[in-house]
N, C-alpha and C positions, 0 to 999 in steps of 0.2 A: 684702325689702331695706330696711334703713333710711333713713330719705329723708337721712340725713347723706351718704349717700354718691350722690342726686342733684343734681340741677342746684337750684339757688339757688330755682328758682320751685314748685320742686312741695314744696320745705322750706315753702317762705309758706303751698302750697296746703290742705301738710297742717294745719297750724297751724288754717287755716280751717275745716280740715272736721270737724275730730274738736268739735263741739260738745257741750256737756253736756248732759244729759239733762233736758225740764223738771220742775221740782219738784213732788213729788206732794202734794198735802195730805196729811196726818193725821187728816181730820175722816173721817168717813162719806159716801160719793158719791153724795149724794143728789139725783135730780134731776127735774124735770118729762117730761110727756110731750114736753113743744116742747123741750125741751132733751138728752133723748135723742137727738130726731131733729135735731138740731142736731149735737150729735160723730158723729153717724152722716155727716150730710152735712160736716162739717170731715174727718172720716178717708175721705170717698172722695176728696176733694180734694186730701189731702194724698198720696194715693195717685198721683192723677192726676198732681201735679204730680210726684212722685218719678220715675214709667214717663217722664215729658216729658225729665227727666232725662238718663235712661239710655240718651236716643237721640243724645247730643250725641257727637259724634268723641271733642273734643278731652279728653282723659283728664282733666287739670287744671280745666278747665269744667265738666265730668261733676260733676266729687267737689263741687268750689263748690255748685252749681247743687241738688245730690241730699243737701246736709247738711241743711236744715232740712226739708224735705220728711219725710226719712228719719226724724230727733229726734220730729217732729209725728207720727208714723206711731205708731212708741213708744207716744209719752207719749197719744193716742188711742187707741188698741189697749186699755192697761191703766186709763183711764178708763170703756173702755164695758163692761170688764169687771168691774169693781167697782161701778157705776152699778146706783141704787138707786131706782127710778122711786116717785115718790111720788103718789099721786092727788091729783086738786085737791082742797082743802076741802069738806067736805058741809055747814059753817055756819058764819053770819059773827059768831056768838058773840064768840069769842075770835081772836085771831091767832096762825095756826100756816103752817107749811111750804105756799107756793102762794096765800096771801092777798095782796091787794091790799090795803096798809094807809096812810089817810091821816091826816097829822098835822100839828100847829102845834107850832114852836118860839118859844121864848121872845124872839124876835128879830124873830117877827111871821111868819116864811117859813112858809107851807103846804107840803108836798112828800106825794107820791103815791110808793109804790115795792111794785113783786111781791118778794114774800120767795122767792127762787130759789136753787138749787144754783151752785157756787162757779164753774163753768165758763162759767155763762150768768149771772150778774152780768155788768150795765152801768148804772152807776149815771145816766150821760147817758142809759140808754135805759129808765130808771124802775123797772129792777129791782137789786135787792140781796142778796147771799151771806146764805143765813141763818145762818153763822157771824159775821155785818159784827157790830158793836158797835150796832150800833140794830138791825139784827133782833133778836139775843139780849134787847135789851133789851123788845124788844114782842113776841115770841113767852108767850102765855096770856094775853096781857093784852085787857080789854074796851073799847068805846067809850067815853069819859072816863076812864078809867085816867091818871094822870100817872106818867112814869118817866121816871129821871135823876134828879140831885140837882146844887142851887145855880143855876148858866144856863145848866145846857145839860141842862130840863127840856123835854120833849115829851108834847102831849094827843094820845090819841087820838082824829080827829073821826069817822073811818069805816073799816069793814072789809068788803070784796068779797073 
């Protein structure tokens, strides 16, 4: 039945619930071993939360309650499918996928960041997409390597 033809509040409800789907990158899912088990542990929770859902009466409640759950279910499901577990680095050579890489900007700022898969970037929590604009930019590159151009030129001082 078309919700045109219920009550005013399950038109809002559906409105609410039909969410869109989240956006999947285009890059390769590539991602550590801590960050496997990281959508592993988002997708049981998001699990959890969906079955919490489904125990609710009220049908309108129900749908609210069970749409982001459900979306996250999705979009988890075909992340951990495509997810491309990368080993940590075997040397601190060069900067590649899984390095802890430290540097100076031209502005004087030091910052520390793990070059990580796009799901487990947090740049407050010192890691970064190696698709970001500054991984790509230090991915092969050595310790004193300079890259970027004009002021917003970064050294590399260290790689773990």
């Amino acid at each position: 039945m078309s919700v045109a033809f219920t009550k005013e509040e399950s038109a809002e409800t559906a409105s609410e619930t039909l969410l869109p789907d989240r956006p999947i990158s285009p890059h390769p899912n590539l991602v550590t071993k801590k960050g496997l088990q990281a959508l592993q542990t988002q997708l049981a929770e998001a699990r959890e939360a969906y079955e919490a859902a489904q125990a609710i009466d009220d049908v309108n409640e129900k749908r609210r309650q069970s749409a982001a759950p459900l979306r996250d279910v999705r979009y988890l499901t075909e992340r951990l499918r495509t997810a491309q577990v990368v080993p940590d680095p075997t040397s601190s050579d060069v900067v590649a996928f899984g390095s802890t890489v430290t540097f100076s900007r031209t502005d004087g700022r030091v910052q520390t960041y793990r070059i990580v898969g796009e799901d487990e970037a947090d740049p407050k929590a010192g890691t970064i997409s190696f698709v970001s604009p500054v991984a790509r930019a230090l991915m092969g590159k050595a310790v004193g390597d300079v890259v970027g151009s004009g002021n917003q030129e970064i050294e590399i001082l260290s790689i773990g």
